[in-house]
C-alpha positions, 0 to 999 in steps of 0.5 A, a space after each residue: 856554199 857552192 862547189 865553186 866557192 869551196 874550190 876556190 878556197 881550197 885553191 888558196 892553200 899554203 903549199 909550204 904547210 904540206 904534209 911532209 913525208 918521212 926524210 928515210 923515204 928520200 933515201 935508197 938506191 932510187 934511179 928515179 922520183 918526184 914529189 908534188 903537193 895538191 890542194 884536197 879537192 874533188 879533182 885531187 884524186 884525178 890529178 894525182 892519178 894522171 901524175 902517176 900515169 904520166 911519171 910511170 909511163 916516162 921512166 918506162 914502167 909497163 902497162 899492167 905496173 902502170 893500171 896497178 899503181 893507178 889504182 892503188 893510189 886512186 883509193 889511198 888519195 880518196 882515203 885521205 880526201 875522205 878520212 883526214 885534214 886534207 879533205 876540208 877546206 884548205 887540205 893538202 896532200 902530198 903525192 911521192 913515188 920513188 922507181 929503182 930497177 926493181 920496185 915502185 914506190 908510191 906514197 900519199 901524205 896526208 894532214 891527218 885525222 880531220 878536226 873534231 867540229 867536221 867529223 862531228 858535223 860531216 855527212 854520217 857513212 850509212 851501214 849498207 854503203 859500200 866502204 871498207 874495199 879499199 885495202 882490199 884492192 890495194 893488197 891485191 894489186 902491190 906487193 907490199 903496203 903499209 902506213 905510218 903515222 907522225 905528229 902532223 901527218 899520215 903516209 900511207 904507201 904501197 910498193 909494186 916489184 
């Protein structure tokens, strides 16, 4: 299947099967949000970068907030492209972020654990490729971090002061 075949595909996914984020993450002191769907493809990862760019840039967030959370989500939407539903054919993710006076709140949901029959016949990691960094990275450039699980869906999140 040509890469243009597969994108296609990916573009007629249902957007109202979404992975949804827990209803506490709507709650708080937040001045500011925005939540937006994407198909899992190659460019989901880009596009969700530039929507956090592009937001935090609008509410006012400074330069060094803004390379930081772009960065960060940058490895949470690989992960979930890599490692769950939302990176085979007809994935969706879901991007949140949440501002207040004090903190940024970034989340990505995901469709969780990929099927059986890709993982089973998905390209194999080879030990001396570079995986494994990302929480790494995430830990040194947020404040806090976490994930958590429903039954259809992963969020993993990250929070800068």
């Amino acid at each position: 299947m040509s890469e243009s075949q597969r994108l296609q595909e990916c573009a007629a996914a249902d957007p109202f099967d979404a992975p949804a984020l827990d209803t506490d993450e709507l709650l708080g002191t937040a001045t500011d949000h925005t939540v937006w769907s994407c198909v899992g493809n190659l460019t989901a990862v880009r596009s969700i970068r530039a929507r956090v760019r592009e937001f935090l840039e609008r509410t006012g967030h400074p330069g060094s907030v803004q390379d930081d959370a772009e960065l960060a989500v940058s490895e949470l939407a690989t992960n979930a492209l890599l490692h769950s539903r939302s990176g085979q054919i007809g994935g969706v993710m879901t991007l949140f972020i949440r501002t207040d006076q004090d903190c940024v709140r970034i989340a990505v949901a995901d469709q969780g654990e990929k099927t059986t029959e890709t993982a089973e016949g998905g390209a194999l990691r080879e030990d001396g490729e570079d995986y494994g960094r990302g929480k790494l990275i995430i830990e040194n450039c947020t404040s806090r971090s976490g994930e958590y699980w429903t039954d259809a869906t992963h969020v993993a999140w990250f929070e800068i002061d």
